[in-house]
C-alpha positions as CSV (number, residue, x, y, z in Angstrom):
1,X,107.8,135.7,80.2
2,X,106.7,138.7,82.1
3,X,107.3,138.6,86.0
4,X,103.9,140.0,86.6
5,X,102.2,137.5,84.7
6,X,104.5,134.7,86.8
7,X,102.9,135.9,89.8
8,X,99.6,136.2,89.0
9,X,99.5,132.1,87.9
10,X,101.3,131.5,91.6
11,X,98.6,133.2,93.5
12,X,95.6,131.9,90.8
13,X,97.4,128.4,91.5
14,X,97.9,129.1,95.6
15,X,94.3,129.8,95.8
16,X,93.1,126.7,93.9
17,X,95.3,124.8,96.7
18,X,93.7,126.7,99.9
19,X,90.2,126.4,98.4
20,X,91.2,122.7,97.9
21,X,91.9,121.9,100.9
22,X,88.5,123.5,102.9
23,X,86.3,121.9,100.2
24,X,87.4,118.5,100.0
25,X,87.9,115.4,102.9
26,X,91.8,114.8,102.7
27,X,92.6,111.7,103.1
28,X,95.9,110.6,105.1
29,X,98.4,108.7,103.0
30,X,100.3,106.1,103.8
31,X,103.5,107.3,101.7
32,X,103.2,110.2,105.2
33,X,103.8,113.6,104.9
34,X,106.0,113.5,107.9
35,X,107.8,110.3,106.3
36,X,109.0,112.5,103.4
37,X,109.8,115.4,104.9
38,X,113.0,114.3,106.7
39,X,114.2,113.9,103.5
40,X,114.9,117.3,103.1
41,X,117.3,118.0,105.8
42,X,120.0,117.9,103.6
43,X,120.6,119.5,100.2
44,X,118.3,117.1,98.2
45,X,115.7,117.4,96.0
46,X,112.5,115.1,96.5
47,X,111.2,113.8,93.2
48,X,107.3,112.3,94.0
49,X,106.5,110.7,91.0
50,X,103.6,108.6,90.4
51,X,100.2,108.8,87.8
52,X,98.2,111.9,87.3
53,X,95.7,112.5,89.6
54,X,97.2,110.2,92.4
55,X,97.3,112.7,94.9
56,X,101.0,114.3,94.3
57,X,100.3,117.5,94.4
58,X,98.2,117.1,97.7
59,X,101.4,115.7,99.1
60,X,103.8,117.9,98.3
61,X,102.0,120.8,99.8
62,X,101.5,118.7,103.1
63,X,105.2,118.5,102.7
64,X,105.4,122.0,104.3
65,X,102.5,122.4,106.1
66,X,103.1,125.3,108.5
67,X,105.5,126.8,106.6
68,X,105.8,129.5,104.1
69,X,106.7,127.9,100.4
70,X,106.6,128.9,96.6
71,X,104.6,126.4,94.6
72,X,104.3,126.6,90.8
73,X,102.2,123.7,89.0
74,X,104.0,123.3,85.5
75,X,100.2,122.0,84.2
76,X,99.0,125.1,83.3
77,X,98.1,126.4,79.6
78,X,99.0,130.0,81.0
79,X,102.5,129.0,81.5
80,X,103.1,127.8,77.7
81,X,105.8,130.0,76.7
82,X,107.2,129.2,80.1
83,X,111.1,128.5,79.2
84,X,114.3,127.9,81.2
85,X,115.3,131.2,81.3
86,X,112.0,132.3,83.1
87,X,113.1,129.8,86.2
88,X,114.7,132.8,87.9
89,X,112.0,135.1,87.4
90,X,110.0,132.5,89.2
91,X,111.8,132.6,92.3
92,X,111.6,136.2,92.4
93,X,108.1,136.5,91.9
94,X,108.1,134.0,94.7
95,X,110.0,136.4,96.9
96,X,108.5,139.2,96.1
97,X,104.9,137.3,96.8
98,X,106.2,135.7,100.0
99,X,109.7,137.6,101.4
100,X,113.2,136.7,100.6
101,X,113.3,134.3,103.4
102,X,111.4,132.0,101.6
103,X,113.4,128.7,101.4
104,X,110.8,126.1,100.4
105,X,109.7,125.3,96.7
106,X,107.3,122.9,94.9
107,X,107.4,122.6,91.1
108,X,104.8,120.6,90.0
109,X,104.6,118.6,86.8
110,X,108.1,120.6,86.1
111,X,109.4,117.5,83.2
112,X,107.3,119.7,81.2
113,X,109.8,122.5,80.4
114,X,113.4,121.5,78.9
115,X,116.3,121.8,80.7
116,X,114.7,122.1,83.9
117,X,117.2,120.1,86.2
118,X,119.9,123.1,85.6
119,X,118.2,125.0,87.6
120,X,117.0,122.9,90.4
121,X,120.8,121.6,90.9
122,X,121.6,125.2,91.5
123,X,118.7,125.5,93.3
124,X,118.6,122.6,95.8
125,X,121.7,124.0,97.1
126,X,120.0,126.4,99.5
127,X,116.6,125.5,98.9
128,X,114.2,122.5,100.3
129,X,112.7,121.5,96.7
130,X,110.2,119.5,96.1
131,X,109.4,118.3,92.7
132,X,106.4,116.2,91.3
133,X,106.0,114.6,87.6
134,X,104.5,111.6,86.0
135,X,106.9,110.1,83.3
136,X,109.8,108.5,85.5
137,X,111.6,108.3,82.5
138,X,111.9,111.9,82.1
139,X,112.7,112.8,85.7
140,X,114.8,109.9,86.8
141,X,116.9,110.4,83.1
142,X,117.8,114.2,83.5
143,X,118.3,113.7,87.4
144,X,120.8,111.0,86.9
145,X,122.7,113.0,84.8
146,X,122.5,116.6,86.5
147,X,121.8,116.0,90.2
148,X,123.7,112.0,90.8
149,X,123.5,111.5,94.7
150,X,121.7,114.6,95.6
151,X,117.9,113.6,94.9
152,X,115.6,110.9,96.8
153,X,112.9,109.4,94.9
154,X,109.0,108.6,96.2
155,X,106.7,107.4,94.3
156,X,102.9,107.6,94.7
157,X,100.1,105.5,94.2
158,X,96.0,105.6,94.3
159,X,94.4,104.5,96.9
160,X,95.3,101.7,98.5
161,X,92.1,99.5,99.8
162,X,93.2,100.5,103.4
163,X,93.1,104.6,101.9
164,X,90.2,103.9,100.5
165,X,88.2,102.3,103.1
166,X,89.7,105.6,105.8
167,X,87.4,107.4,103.3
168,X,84.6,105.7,103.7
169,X,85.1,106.4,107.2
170,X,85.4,102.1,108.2
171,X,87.5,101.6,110.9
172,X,90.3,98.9,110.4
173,X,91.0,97.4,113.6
174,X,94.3,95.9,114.8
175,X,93.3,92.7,115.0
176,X,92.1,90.5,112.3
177,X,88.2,89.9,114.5
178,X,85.8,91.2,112.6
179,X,82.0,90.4,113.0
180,X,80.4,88.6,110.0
181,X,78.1,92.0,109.7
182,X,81.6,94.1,108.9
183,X,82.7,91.3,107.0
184,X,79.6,91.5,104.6
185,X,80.4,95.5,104.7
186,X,83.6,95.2,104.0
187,X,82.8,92.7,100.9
188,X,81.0,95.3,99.4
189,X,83.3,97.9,99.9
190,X,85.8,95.5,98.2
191,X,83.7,95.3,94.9
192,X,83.3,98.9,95.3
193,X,87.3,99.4,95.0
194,X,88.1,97.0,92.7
195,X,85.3,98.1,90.2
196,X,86.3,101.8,90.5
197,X,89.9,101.7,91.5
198,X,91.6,104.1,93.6
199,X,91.8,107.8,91.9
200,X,90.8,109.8,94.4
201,X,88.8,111.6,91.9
202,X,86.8,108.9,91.1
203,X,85.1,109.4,94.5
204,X,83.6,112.7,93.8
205,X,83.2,112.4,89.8
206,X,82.4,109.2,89.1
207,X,83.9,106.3,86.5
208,X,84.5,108.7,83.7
209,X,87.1,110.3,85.6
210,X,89.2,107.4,84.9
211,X,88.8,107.5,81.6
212,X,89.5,110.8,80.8
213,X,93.0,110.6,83.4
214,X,93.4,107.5,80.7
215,X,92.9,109.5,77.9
216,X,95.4,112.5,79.1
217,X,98.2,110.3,79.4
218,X,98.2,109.0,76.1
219,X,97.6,112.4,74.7
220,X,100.0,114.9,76.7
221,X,102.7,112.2,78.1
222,X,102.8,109.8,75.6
223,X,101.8,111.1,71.8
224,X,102.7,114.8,71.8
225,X,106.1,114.2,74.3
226,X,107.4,111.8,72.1
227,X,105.6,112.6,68.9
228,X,104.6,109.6,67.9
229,X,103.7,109.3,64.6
230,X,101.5,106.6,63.8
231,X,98.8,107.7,66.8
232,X,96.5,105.9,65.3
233,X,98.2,102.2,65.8
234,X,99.6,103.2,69.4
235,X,96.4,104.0,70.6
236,X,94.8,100.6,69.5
237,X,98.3,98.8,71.0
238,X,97.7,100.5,74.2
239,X,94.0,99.7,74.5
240,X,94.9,96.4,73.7
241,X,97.8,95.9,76.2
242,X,96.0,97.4,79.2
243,X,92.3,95.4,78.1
244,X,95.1,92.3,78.5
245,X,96.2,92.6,82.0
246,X,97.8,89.8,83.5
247,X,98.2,87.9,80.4
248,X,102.1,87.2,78.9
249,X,102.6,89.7,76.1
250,X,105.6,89.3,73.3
251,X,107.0,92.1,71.8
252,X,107.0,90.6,68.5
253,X,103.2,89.0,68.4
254,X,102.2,92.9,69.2
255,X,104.1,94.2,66.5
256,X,102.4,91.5,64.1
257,X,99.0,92.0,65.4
258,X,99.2,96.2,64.6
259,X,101.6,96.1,61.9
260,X,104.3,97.6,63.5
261,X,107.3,95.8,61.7
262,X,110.2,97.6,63.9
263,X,110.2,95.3,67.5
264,X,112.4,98.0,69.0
265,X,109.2,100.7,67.6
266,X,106.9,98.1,70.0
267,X,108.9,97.7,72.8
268,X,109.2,102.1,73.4
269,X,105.7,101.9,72.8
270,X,105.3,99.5,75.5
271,X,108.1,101.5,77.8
272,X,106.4,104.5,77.3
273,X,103.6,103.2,79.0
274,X,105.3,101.9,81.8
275,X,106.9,104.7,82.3
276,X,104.1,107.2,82.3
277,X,102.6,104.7,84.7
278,X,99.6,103.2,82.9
279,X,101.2,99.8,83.5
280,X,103.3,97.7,85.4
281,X,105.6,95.3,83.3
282,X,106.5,91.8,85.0
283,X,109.6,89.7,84.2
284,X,109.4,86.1,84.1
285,X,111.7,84.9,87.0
286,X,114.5,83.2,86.2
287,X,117.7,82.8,88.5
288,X,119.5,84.0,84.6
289,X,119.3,87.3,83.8
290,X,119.4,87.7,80.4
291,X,116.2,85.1,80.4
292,X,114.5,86.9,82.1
293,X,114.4,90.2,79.3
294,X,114.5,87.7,76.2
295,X,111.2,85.5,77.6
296,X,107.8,87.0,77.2
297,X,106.2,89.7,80.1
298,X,103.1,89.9,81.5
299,X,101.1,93.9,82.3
300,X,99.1,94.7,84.9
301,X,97.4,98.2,85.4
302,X,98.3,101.0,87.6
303,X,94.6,100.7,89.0
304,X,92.1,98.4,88.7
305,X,89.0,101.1,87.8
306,X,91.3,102.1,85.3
307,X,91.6,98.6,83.5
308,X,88.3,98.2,83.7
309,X,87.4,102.1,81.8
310,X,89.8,100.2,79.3
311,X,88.5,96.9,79.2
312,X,84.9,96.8,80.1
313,X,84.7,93.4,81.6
314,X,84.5,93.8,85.7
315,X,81.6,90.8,85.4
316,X,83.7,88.6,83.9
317,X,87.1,88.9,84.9
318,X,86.6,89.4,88.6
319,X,89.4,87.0,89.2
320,X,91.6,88.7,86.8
321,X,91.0,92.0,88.8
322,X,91.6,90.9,91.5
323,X,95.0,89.8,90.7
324,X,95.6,92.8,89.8
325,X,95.0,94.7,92.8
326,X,97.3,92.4,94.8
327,X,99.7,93.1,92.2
328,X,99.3,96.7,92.7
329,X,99.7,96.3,96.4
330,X,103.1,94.1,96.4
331,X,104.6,96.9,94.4
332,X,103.0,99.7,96.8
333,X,104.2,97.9,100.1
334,X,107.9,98.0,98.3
335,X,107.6,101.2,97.5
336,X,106.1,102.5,100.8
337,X,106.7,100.1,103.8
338,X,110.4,98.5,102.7
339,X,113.2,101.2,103.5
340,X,116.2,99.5,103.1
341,X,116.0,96.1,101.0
342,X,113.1,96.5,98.5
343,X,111.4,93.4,97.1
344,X,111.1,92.8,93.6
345,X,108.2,90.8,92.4
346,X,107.9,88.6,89.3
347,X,106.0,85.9,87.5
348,X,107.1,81.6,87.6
349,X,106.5,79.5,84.7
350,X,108.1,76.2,84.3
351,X,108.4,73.9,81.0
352,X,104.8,72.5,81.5
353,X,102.9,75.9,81.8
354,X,102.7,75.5,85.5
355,X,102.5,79.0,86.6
356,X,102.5,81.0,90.0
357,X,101.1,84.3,89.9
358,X,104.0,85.9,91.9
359,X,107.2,85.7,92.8
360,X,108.2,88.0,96.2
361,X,112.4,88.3,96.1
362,X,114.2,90.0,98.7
363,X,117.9,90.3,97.9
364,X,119.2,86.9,96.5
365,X,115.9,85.3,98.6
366,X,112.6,84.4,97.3
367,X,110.7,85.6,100.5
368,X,107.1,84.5,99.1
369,X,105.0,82.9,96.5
370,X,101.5,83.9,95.9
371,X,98.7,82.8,93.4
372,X,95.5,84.7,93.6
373,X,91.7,83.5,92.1
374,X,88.2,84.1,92.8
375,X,87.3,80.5,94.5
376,X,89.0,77.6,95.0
377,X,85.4,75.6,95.5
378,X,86.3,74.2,91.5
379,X,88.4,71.0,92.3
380,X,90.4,71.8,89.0
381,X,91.1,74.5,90.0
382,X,92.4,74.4,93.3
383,X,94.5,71.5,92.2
384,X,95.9,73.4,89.3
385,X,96.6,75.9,91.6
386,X,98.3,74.1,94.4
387,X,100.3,72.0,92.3
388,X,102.1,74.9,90.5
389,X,102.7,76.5,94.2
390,X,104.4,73.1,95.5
391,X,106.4,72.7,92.1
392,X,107.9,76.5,92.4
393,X,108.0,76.3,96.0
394,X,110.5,73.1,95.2
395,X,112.5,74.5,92.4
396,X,112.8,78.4,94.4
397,X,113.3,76.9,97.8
398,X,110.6,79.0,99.6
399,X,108.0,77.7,102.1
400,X,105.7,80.8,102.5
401,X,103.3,79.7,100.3
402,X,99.9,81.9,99.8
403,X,96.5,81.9,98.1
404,X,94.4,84.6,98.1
405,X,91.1,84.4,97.4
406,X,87.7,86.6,97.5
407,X,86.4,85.0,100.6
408,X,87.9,81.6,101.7
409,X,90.4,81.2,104.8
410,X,91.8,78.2,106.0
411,X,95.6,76.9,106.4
412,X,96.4,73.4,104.7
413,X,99.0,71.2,104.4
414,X,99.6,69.4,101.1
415,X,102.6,66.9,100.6
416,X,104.4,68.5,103.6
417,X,103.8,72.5,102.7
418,X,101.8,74.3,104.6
419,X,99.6,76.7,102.5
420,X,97.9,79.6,103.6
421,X,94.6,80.5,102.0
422,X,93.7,84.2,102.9
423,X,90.4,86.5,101.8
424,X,91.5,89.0,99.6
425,X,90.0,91.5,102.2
426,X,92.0,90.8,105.1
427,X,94.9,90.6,102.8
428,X,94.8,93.9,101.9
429,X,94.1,95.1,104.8
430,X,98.1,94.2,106.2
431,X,100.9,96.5,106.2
């Protein structure tokens, strides 16, 4: 590739960033800016990973905010015949745009060309790098192999409902006294986020944003990255997984319901989605672990507007979406907030079907059982879902036992346990 066309795409691609940033309200992060960068101090490479349109990008730059850095987005048509060879070419045009003292680097969406983690291992020896993608598999695979100890990983969600409500300008106070007028605000702010999820995009364009990031990752990270052949069948499987969050999946029941007769053929299908983070897979717990990969999963979404682009039912699975935004937050706060042990979270089922919607484990503790519905004003259903709490919270040995609700808050104590019901609002509002 010619050097001349290298730098025009790096100062076409500069521009778009500058322009981005005086035209649109940037929203601070709590994965920080300032968090990340200490990272680089030492001859490691930063992978941010996370879904397309998440924000990554955005980061990265703020990365090195105040300081001079080469940034190259890999998602460009222009840079199709872009190979590994060119790399070096790259980083001259970046020196020749910028001077030789130019030390900083972000390659963006850089899993697209092969054999890319040569060059950043020789790289990253003198350089801060920063690298974005979205297929973990691809970047934690090939940085394993090339670059063992020397990388730190950061992944990169939508908004969270406290993001989300900084850019609607509400204030979240410090303490948990609110006035019933912001509490009837922030209800409607909540339907707001759970209907439309948290793509920042989804702000400015609207819905169809969602499907359309939807619709890219099945196309360019999924079907033409791993040439899938029968498109056709993978596309309905994924439609159907996604439209099924929260409910246990089986491996083998998909591959009879789509004709795919290979198990192993459904279970990369299902990986690839995890992996190019459409879903989130959840294990059954069990104190075995081989049980816990034999027994049947259940899926949630990376976003809860995107499940609904998928699934078209907000009205009627409110409850369901709901779980799924807590869901999404367990695995954010991990991700984000818990530096040194991370929690793990899974799903309890005993013989009888008694089932708690999650399962918080910190090291060889379970540090907190959760269930989440719309109302527990149904007797049935706030017996159904006490009993399965006090049955797991016997058999796992844990006491913190939550429900959270849309709008209900009150602590009770059944048969000894102390349960704390919490609005989903104020729920998601902690850190």
């Amino acid at each position: 590739m010619e050097i001349e066309k290298i730098k025009k795409i790096i100062v076409d691609q500069k521009e778009e960033i500058e322009d981005f940033f005086q035209r649109e309200k940037i929203v601070s992060r709590e994965l920080s800016p300032d968090k990340l960068r200490k990272f680089l101090q030492y001859p490691n490479v930063l992978v941010i990973t996370g879904p397309r349109r998440s924000g990554k990008s955005t980061l990265a730059t703020l990365i090195f905010k105040g300081e001079k850095y080469g940034y190259l987005n890999f998602d460009d048509e222009r840079l199709a015949g872009f190979s590994a060879k060119d790399f070096n070419l790259a980083v001259q045009a970046f020196y020749d745009l910028y001077g030789e003292k130019t030390d900083c680097f972000i390659f963006d969406e850089i899993q697209n060309i092969p054999n890319w983690e040569l060059f950043i291992n020789r790289l990253r020896r003198t350089k801060k790098i920063v690298i974005t993608g979205s297929n973990a598999k691809m970047l934690s695979g090939d940085l394993a192999t090339h670059l063992t100890g020397r990388y730190l990983e950061a992944m990169l969600y939508p908004f969270s409902f406290r993001e989300f409500l900084s850019f609607k300008n509400f204030e979240i106070k410090k303490t948990d006294e609110y006035s019933t007028k912001e509490i009837s605000k922030i209800g409607k702010l909540l339907d707001e986020y759970l209907k439309n999820g948290g793509f920042p995009e989804t702000f400015k364009f609207g819905s169809a944003m969602v499907s359309k990031i939807y619709d890219d990752v099945i196309t360019k990270d999924i079907l033409l990255h791993y040439g899938v052949k029968n498109k056709s069948a993978f596309r309905e499987m994924a439609n159907y997984v996604v439209s099924n969050f929260g409910q246990e999946i089986g491996y083998a029941k998909l591959g009879h319901i789509f004709s795919i007769k290979n198990v192993h053929t459904v279970r990369n299908y299902v990986e690839y989605l995890s992996t190019s983070f459409l879903i989130f897979v959840l294990e059954k717990f069990s104190y075995k672990l081989k049980q816990q990969f034999i027994t049947s999963k259940k899926v949630y979404g990376i976003d809860t507007g995107l499940v609904n682009a998928v699934a078209f039912k907000f009205s009627e699975n409110s409850g369901k979406i709901l779980e799924n935004a807590v869901m999404i937050d367990l695995k954010r706060r991990g991700d984000y907030f818990e530096s040194k042990l991370k929690s793990k979270v899974y799903y309890w089922q005993d013989y009888s079907g008694k089932e708690v919607d999650f399962v918080v484990k910190q090291g060889n503790k379970i540090k907190q059982l959760i269930q989440v519905c719309q109302s527990l004003a149904n007797f049935e259903t706030k017996e159904r879902e006490t009993r399965a709490l006090l049955k797991a919270s016997q058999e796992l040995n844990c006491n913190d036992l939550t429900i959270i609700t849309y709008s209900e808050e009150v602590v009770e104590k059944i048969k000894g346990k102390k349960i704390k019901i919490v609005p989903a609002w104020k729920w998601l509002l902690e850190v």
